[in-house]
C-alpha positions in Angstrom: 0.0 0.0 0.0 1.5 3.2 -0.9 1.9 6.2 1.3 -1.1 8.2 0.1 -3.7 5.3 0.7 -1.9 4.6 4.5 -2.4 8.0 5.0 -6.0 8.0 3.9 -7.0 4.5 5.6 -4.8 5.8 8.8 -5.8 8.9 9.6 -2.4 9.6 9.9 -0.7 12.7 7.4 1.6 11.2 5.1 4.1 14.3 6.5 4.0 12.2 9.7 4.1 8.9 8.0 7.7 10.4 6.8 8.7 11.8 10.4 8.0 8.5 11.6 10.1 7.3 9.0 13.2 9.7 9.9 12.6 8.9 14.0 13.1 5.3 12.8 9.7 4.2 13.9 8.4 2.9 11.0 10.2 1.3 7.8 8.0 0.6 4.8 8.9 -2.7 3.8 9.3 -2.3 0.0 9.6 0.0 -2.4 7.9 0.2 -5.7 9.5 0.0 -9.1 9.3 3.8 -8.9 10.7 4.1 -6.0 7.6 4.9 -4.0 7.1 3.5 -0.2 5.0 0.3 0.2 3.8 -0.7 3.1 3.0 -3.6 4.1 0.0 -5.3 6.9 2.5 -5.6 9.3 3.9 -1.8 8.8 0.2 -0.3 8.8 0.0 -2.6 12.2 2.9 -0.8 13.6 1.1 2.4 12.4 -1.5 1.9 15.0 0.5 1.2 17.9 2.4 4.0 17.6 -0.8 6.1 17.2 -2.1 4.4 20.2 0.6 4.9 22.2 0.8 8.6 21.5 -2.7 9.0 22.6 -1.2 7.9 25.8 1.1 10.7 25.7 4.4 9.0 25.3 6.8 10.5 23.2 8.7 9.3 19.8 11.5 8.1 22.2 9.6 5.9 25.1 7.8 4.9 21.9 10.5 2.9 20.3 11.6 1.9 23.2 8.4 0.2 23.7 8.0 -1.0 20.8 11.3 -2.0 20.3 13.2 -3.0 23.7 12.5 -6.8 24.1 13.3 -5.9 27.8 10.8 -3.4 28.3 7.8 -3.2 30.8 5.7 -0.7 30.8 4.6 0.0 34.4 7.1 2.0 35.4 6.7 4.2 32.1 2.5 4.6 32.9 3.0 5.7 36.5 5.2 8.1 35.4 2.4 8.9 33.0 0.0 8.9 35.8 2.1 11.6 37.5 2.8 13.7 35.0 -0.3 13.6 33.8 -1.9 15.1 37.9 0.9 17.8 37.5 -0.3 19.3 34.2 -3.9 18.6 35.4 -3.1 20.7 39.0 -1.5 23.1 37.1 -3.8 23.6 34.5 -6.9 23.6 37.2 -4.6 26.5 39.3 -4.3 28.3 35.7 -7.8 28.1 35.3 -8.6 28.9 38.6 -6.8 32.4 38.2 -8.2 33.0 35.2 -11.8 32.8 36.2 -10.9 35.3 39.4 -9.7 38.0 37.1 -12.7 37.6 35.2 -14.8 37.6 38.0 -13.2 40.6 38.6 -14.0 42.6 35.6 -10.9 44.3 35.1 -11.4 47.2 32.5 -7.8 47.3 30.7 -4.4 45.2 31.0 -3.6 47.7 33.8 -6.2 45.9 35.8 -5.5 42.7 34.7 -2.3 43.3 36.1 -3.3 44.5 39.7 -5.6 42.0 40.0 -3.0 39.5 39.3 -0.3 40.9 41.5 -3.5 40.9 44.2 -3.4 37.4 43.7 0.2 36.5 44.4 0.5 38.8 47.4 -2.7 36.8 49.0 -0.4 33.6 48.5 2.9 34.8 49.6 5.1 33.7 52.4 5.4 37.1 54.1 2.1 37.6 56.5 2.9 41.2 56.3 2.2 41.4 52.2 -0.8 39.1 52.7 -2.6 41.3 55.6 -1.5 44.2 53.1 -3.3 42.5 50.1 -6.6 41.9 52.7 -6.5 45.6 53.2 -5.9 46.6 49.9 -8.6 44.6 48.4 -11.4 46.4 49.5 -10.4 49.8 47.6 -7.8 49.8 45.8 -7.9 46.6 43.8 -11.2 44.7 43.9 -10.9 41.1 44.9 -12.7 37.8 44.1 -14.8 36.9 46.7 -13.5 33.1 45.9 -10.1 33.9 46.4 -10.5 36.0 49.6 -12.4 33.0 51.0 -9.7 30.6 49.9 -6.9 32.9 52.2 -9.3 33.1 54.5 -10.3 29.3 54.9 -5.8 28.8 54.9 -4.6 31.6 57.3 -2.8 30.7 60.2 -2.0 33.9 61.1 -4.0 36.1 63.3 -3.7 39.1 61.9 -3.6 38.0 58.4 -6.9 36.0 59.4 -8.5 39.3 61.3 -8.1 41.4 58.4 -9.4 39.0 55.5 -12.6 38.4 57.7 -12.6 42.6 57.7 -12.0 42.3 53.7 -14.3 39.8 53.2 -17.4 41.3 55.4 -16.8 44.3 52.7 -16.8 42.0 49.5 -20.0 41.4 48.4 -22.5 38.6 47.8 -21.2 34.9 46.9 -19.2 34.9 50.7 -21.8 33.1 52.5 -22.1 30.3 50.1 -18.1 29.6 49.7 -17.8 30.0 53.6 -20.4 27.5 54.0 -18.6 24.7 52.2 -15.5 25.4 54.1 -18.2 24.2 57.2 -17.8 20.3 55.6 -14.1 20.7 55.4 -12.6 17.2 57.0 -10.0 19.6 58.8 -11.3 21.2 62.4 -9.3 24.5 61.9 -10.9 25.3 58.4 -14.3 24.8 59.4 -13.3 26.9 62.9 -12.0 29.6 60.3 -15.4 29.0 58.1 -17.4 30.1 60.3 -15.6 32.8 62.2 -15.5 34.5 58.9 -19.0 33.8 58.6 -20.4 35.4 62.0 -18.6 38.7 60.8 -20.7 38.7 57.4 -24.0 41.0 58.1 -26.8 40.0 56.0 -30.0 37.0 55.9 -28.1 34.7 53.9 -25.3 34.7 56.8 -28.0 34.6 59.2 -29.6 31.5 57.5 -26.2 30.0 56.8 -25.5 30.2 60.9 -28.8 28.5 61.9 -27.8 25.7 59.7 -24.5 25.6 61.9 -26.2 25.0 65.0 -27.0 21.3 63.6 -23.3 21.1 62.9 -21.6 17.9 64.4 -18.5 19.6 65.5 -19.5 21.6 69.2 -16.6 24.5 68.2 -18.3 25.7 64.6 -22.2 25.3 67.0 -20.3 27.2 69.3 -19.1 30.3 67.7 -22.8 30.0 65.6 -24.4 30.3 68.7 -22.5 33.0 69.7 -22.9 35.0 66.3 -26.6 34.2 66.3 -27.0 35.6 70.0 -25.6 39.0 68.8 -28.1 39.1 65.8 -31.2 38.7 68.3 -32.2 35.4 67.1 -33.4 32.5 69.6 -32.7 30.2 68.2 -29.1 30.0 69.5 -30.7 29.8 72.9 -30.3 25.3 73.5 -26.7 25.8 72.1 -25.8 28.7 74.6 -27.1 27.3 77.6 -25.2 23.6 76.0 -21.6 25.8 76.2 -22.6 27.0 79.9 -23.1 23.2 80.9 -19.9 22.2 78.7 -18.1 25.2 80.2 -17.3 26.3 76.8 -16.6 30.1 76.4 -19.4 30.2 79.0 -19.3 33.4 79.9 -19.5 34.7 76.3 -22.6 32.2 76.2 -24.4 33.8 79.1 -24.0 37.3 77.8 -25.2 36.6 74.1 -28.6 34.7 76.5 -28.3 38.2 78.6 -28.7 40.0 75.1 -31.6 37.6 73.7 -33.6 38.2 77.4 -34.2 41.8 76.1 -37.5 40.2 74.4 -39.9 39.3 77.1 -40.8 35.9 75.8 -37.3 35.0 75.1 -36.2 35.9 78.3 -39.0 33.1 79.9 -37.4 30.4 77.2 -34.1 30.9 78.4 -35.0 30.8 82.2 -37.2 27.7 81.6 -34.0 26.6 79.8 -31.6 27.0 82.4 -34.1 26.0 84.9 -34.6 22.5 83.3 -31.1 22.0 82.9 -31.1 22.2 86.8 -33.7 20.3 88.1 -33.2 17.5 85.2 -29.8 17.7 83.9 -27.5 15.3 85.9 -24.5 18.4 85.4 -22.0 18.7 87.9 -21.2 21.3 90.8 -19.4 23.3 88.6 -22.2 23.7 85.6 -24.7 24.1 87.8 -22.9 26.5 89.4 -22.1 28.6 86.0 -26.3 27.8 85.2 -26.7 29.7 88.5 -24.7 32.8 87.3 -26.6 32.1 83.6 -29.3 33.4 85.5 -28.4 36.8 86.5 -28.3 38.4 83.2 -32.3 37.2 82.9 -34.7 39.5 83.7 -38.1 38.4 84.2 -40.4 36.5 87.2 -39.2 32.8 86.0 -35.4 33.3 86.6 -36.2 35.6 90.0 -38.5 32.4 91.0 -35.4 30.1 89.9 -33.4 31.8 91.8 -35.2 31.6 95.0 -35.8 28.1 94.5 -31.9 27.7 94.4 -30.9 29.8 97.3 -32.1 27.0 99.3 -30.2 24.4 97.2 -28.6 22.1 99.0 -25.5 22.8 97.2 -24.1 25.2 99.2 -21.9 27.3 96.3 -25.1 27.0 94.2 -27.2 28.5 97.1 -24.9 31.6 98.1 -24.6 32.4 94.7 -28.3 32.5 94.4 -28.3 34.6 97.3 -26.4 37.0 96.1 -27.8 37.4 92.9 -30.9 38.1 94.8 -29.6 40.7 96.7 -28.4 42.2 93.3 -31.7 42.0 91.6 -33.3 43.4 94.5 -31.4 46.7 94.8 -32.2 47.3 90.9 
């Protein structure tokens, strides 16, 4: 078969057919009384590996050798494949990535292009100092992608660094509460701790709604700082998870004053008394929660916690009961 109808039956450009033929790949087996190639089955056959094993993406050279090397096995060639193949892939998903956060954010001219790149690299850099400075920066001098301040955000170990890309990120725009949110299922406890820090200082009802969800959250410290933001915003239904810290003894005192802001409404400020209350006379916590429940109290205005705590001043826990007293006394010179 000449070189014209390989090429045809092939797919394969009879220019290639000839580069083939200078790499050594392939030798037509005859030649014509004209001197034309002439392939033969066998040649064509050869053809076809080679094709196949470029698809692969080995090169002329690691093809011969596997075609011709009697000695060769290939499984040391393929998972060198297989890496090389995750490095271009990482590197063109990082590529990509950057690309779609300069689109996202709009630059008008290559100037912009430029700042927004340069925005970029400082957010990733070793020096804390040029990252807080990006944070800051990012906010008016060079507009940054909501993704990628979330991405520094969700990574920073530094507090400072953290502080100032929660700041940046509060000032950003819509699309935060969403991107924090999936840093909430993160396998590692520090990113979802840094998720939703970053998501209490974010004003709006989507952060709201995305905090409520938190509350269901299986680890106790994203609940906690939920539970926390949620208190500040007024909304009750943070109250089971801030009396659950006061129990736990976790950042109690932060819990009782979020509860103490929450009493402000009247019918709250019965929920949260009946809450403590039950956790009391039911819970089977020890001297030292109920003594922090005790002190829960003070901060709640209202006939059910001045009831509870007359109850109490005859516990027969003695700490519990002095503190009771005392509260009492406080209440009573109001």
């Amino acid at each position: 078969m000449l070189i014209g109808e390989v090429a045809r039956r092939s797919g394969v450009s009879a220019r290639m057919l000839r580069h083939y033929e200078s790499r050594g790949l392939v030798r037509p087996s005859g030649r014509t009384g004209s001197g034309y190639r002439e392939y033969s089955a066998e040649d064509i056959r050869r053809i076809f590996h080679i094709e196949s094993l470029r698809s692969l993406g080995l090169s002329l050279r690691e093809i011969g050798r596997a075609l011709d090397d009697p000695g060769f096995t290939p499984s040391a060639l393929v998972d060198d494949l297989i890496r090389q193949t995750r490095e271009r892939i990482a590197a063109e998903t990082e590529l990509l990535t950057r690309l779609r956060r300069i689109d996202a954010a709009d630059p008008t001219g290559w100037e912009g292009v430029l700042q927004v790149v340069a925005l970029l690299q400082a957010l990733g850099s070793k020096s804390a100092d040029a990252r807080q400075r990006a944070a800051l920066s990012s906010v008016d001098e060079v507009p940054a992608p909501v993704e990628a301040l979330v991405e520094a955000a969700l990574s920073e170990t530094d507090p400072n660094v953290a502080g100032a890309l929660r700041w940046a990120l509060a000032r950003s725009g819509d699309g935060g509460p969403a991107l924090l949110a999936e840093g909430l299922g993160s396998p590692v406890a520090a990113v979802r701790e840094r998720a939703v820090q970053a998501l209490a200082e974010l004003a709006g009802g989507e952060a709201t709604a995305r905090l409520r969800d938190a509350l269901a959250h299986p680890d106790v410290v994203v609940r906690g700082h939920a539970a926390l933001a949620l208190g500040a915003r007024g909304t009750a239904d943070a109250v089971p998870t801030l009396i659950d810290m006061i129990v736990a003894g976790r950042n109690d005192t932060d819990a009782a004053d979020a509860l103490s802001v929450l009493a402000s409404d009247t019918a709250t400020a019965d929920r949260i008394a009946t809450g403590l209350v039950d956790r009391l006379t039911h819970d089977t916590a020890e001297a030292p929660a109920r003594g922090r429940l005790t002190q829960a109290l003070a901060g709640i205005p209202g006939t059910t916690a001045a009831r509870a705590l007359m109850e109490l001043s005859h516990d027969e826990d003695r700490a519990v009961a002095l503190t009771a007293a005392y509260l009492l006394q406080l209440r009573d010179a109001r």
